[in-house]
N, C-alpha and C positions, 0 to 999 in steps of 0.2 A: 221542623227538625225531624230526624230521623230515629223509624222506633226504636226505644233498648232493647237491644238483643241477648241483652245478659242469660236470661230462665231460658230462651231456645240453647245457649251454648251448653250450660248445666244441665237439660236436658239431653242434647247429642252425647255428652260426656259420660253419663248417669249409664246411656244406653251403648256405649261402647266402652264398657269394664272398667272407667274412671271412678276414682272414688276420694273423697275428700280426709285427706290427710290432718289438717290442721287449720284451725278456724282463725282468721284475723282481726282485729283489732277494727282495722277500719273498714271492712265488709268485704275485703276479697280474700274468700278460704283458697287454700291451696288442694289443687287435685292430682291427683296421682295413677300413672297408669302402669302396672307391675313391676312397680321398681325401676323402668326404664324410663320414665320422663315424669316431669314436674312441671306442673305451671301453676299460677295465681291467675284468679277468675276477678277480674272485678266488676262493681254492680254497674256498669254502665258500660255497655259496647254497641257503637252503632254500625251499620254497614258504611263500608267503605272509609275509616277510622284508620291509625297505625293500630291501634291495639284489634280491630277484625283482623286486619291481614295478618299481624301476629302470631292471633291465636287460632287462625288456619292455618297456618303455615307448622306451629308446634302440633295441632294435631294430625296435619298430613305426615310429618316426620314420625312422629311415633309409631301409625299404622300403615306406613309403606304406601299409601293414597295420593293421588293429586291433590294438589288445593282445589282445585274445580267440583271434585267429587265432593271434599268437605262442605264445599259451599252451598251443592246442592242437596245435601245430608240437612245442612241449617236450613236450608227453603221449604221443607217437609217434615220439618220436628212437629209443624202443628197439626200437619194434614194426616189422615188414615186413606191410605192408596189403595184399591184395589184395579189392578190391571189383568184387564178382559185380552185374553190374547190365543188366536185362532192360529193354525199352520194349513198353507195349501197340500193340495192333495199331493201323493210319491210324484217325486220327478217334476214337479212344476215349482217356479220363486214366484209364481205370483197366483191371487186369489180375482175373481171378477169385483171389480168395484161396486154394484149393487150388491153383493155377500159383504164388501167391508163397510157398506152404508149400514146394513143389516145386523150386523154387528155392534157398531157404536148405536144403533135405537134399542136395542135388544139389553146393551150395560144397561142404558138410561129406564126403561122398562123394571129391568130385573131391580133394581136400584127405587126405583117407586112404588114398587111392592109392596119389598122389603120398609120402606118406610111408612107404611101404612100398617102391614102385619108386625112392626116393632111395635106399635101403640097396643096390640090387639089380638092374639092369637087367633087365625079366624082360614076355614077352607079355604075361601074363595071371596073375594074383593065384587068384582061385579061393577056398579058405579060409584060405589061407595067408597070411591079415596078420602084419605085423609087430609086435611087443607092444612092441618099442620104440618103432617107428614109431607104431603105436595111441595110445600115451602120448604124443607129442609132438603129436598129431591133435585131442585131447582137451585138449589147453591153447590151444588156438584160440579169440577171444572174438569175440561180433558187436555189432558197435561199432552205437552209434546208427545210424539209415538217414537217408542224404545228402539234400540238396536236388538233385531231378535225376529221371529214370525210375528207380525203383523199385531204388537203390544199396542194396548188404547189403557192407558193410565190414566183414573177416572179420581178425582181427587176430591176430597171431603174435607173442610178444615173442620177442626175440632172449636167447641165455644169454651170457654171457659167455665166448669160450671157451677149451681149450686150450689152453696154451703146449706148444709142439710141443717135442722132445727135443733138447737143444743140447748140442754138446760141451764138456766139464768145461773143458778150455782153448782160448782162441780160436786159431781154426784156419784159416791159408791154404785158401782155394776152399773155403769154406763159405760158405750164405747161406742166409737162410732168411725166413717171413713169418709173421706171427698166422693159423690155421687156422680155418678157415668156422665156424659154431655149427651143430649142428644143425638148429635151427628156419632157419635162412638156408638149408639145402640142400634142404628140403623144398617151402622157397617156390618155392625158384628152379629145382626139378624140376619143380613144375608151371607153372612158366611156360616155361620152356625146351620142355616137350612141348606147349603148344599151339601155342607160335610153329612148332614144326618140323610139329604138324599142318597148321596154315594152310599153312604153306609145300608140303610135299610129299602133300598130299592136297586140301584146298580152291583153292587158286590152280591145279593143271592141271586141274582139274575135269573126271574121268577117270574112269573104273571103276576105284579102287583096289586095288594090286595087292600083297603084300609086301616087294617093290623098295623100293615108296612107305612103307612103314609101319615097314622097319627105322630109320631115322633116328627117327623117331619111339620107339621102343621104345629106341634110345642114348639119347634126352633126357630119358625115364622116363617115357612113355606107354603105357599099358596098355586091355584091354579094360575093365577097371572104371569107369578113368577118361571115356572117351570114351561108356561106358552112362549113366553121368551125363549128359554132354553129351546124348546121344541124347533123354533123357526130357524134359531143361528145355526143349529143340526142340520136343518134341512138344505142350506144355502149349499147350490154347486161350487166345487171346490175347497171345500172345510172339511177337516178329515178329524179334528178336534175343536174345543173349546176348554180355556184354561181361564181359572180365576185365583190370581195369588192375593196375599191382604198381606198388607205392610202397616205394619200399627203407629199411629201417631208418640211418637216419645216424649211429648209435652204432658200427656195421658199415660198411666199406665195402664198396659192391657194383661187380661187374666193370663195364665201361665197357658191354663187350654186352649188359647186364640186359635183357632185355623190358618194356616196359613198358607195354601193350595190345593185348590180342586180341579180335575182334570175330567173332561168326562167323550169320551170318542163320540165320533160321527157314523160307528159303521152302521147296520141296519139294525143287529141287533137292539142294541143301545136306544135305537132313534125309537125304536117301537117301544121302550119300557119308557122313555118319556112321553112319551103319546098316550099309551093308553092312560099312565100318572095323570096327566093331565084331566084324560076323559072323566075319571072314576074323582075327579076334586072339582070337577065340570057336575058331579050328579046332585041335585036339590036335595040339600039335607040341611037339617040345625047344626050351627057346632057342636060337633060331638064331645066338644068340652069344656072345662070351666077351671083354666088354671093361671094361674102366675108366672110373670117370668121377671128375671132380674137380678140385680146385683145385691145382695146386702148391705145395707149402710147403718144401720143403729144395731145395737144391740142394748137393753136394758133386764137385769138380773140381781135382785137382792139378794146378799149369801144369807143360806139357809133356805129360798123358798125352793119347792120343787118344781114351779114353772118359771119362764123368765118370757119377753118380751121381744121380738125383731120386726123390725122395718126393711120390707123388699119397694127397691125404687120402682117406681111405672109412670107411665107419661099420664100428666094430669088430661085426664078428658075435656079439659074448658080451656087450655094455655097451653103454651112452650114450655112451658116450668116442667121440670119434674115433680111427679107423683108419688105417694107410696101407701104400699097397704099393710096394716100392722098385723103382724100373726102371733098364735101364742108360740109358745113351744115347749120341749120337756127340757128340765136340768140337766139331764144326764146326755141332753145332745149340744150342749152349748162350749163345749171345747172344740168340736171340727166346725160348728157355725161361725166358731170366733178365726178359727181356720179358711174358713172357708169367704167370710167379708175380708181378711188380710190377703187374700188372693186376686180377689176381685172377681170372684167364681159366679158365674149364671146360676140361681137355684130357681126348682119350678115347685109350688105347691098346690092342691086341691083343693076344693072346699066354695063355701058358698059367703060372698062378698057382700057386709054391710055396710052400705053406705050412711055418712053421716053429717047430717050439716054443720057445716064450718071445724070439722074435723075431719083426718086423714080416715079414710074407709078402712076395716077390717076384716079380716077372715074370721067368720062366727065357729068352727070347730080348732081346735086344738091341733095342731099340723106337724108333720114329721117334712121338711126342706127335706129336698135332693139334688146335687145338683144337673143339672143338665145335659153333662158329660155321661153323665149314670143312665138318663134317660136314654140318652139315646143308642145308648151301647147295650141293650139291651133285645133279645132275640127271640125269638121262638121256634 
């Protein structure tokens, strides 16, 4: 039997301005798209059903779409897409086919990285990938190539994930949210570190210096990653590289997500990712010791002046996710609570106790910031 599609449609739906009017009796609410159409969702839809072709056909009619477009809208409600996609030089429709070999190793590269610097904020990788990270790097598909210059749609399903740890009885000043999947934190580490390379390395277009390159190295930027970049650059006939990210809708993604980075081929350019490179190539210790992640607990007795969060992180021994418990101050726990209802990246500093058979903590008292802060910030 064929799987229920029912939560992929409620999701497409969610994600294209749908919104449920009225809850039914026997499980199918009705949803509503600005006043101009209505339909009933029911819990059980399978591909190729009257009731699939139904309710593609109702939502191709509402938004002016083919059914074929809807249908391939439902085949990627689970996946986070990011498509790598290069343009030949002025005046030529094609690129040399070793540059587009170059290209799709260069996704899979940047993509392995990033899954190892999601576990890890760390310069530079070296031999030391991650096996778990490797494993999630390795379930990556390359989806058909787009109409457009030379799109490689590199696709990531999302897992379904964790239910974070909830107290046996509900408990004043607790709160809490569904935690990131792993494959979502890998995507969205590598899109996070180009946006933050664009930002503090391409736009002062500078001699990069490691001032420039720590925000970068917060977002999950590494020397492996950006070797990649270096090489797709250098490929004759590439006159750019573009990476969009399309967010899984079965998942919610943070309001900040990225969603294209653009970075040219000309010489300029190619030399500020090169020397990037060289100067995340030089033998040092990480220059830091910080957190990254989503918030998922918050815990706060009224009246105290400190309260309690949970930033998720990949457990270092499993797939599972992790988390490290921070304190924090009262008086910052209305944008924290802000800020887990977003689904906002925060990074904190400080020195990590580990504890057996208990989630590890940060032993100083921490001011969260998110991410977006971090890296928007300049000298």
């Amino acid at each position: 039997m064929s799987e229920n599609l029912a939560d992929d449609f409620a999701a497409l739906l969610h994600v294209k301005g749908w919104s449920i009017v009225r809850e039914h009796p026997g499980g199918s609410p009705l949803w509503s798209f600005q006043d101009r159409a209505e339909m009933y969702l029911p819990p059980v839809v399978r591909r190729g059903s009257f009731l699939w072709t139904d309710l593609t056909e109702r939502i191709a009619d509402a938004h002016e779409e083919k059914v074929a477009s809807v249908e391939r809208a439902i085949d990627l409600v689970r996946f986070d897409v990011t498509r790598f996609r290069v343009d030949s030089a002025p005046g030529s429709r094609a690129i040399p086919l070793e540059a587009g070999a170059a290209v799709v190793g260069s996704a899979f590269g940047m993509l392995r990285a990033a899954a190892t610097s999601a576990r890890r904020p760390r310069q530079s990788i070296g031999s030391n990938y991650s096996k778990l990270g490797d494993a999630i790097a390795r379930e990556a598909r390359l989806a058909h190539t787009e109409e457009g210059s030379f799109v490689f749609p590199v696709m990531l399903k999302v897992s379904p994930p964790d239910e974070p740890e909830q107290p046996a009885l509900e408990q004043e000043g607790f709160d809490w949210v569904r935690p990131e999947s792993p494959e979502r934190r890998v995507t969205r580490t590598l899109a996070q570190a180009l946006t933050a390379f664009e930002k503090h390395v391409l736009e002062p277009a500078r001699d990069p210096r490691m001032s420039d390159l720590t925000p970068v190295i917060i977002a999950g930027g590494t020397k492996e990653m950006f070797a990649q970049v270096s090489g797709t650059l250098a490929e004759p006939g590439v006159s750019w590289l573009e990476a969009g990210f399309t967010w899984a809708p079965i998942e919610s993604a943070a309001a900040e997500s990225p969603s294209r980075v653009m970075i040219s081929a000309d010489t300029e350019v190619r030399e500020l990712v090169s020397r990037s490179v060289r100067l995340l190539s030089t033998p040092k210790s990480d220059p830091l010791r910080v957190i990254t992640g989503p918030i998922i607990t918050i815990s706060h007795a009224p009246g105290e002046p400190i309260g309690e969060i949970a930033i998720q992180t990949p457990s270092p021994t499993s797939a599972r996710f992790g988390r490290v418990e921070v304190t924090v101050r009262e008086a910052q726990l209305s944008e924290i609570h802000h800020w887990m209802d977003q689904g906002t990246t925060v990074v904190v500093h400080g020195t990590v106790e580990r504890r057996p058979g208990r989630p590890a903590r940060l032993k100083e008292i921490a001011t969260p910031r998110p991410l977006e802060d971090t890296l928007s910030i300049t000298d």
